[in-house]
N, C-alpha and C positions, 0 to 999 in steps of 0.2 A: 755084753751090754744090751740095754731093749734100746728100744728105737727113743724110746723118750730121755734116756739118759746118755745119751752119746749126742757129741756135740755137733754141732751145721757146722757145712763146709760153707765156706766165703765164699759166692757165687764168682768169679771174673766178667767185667762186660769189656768189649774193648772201646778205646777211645770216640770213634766212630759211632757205636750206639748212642753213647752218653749223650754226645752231641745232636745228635740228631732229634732224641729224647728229651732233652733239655728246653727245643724250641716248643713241644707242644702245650706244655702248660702256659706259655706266655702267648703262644698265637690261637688258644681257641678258648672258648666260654666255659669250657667244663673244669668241675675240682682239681684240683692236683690231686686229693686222694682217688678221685675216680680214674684219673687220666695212670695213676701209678700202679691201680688195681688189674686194669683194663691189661697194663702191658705184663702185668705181675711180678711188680716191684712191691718193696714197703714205701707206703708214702714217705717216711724219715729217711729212705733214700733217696728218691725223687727231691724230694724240699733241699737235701743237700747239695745235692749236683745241682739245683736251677742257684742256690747260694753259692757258692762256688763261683759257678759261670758267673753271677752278675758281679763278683769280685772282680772277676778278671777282666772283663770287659771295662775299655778306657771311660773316665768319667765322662760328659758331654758340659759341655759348659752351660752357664744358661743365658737365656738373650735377654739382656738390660734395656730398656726402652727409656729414652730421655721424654721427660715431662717437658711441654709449653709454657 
């Protein structure tokens, strides 16, 4: 087989990366495609892990304010 017709192997990250990786597109200014390039991920993998994460993370409630 050539190199273009043989298939990718499925990279493994361990849990620890993911995480770690997950915080940066939500705590700094830069794209997630740049931020996913930068680490050399595909963005559509990045976008899934910070979705993901934001699934699992418990909702917050929100703060109701009574009117005078």
């Amino acid at each position: 087989m050539s190199p273009l017709t043989e298939p990718r192997k499925a990279t493994s990250y361990t849990p620890e990366f993911r995480e770690s990786v997950v915080q940066l597109p939500l705590t700094s200014n830069r794209p997630m495609a740049q931020t996913a390039q930068e680490l050399g991920l595909s963005k559509d993998t990045l976008y899934g892990w910070v979705l993901q994460a934001k699934a699992q993370r418990p909702r917050r409630r929100s703060i109701q304010f009574k009117r005078n």
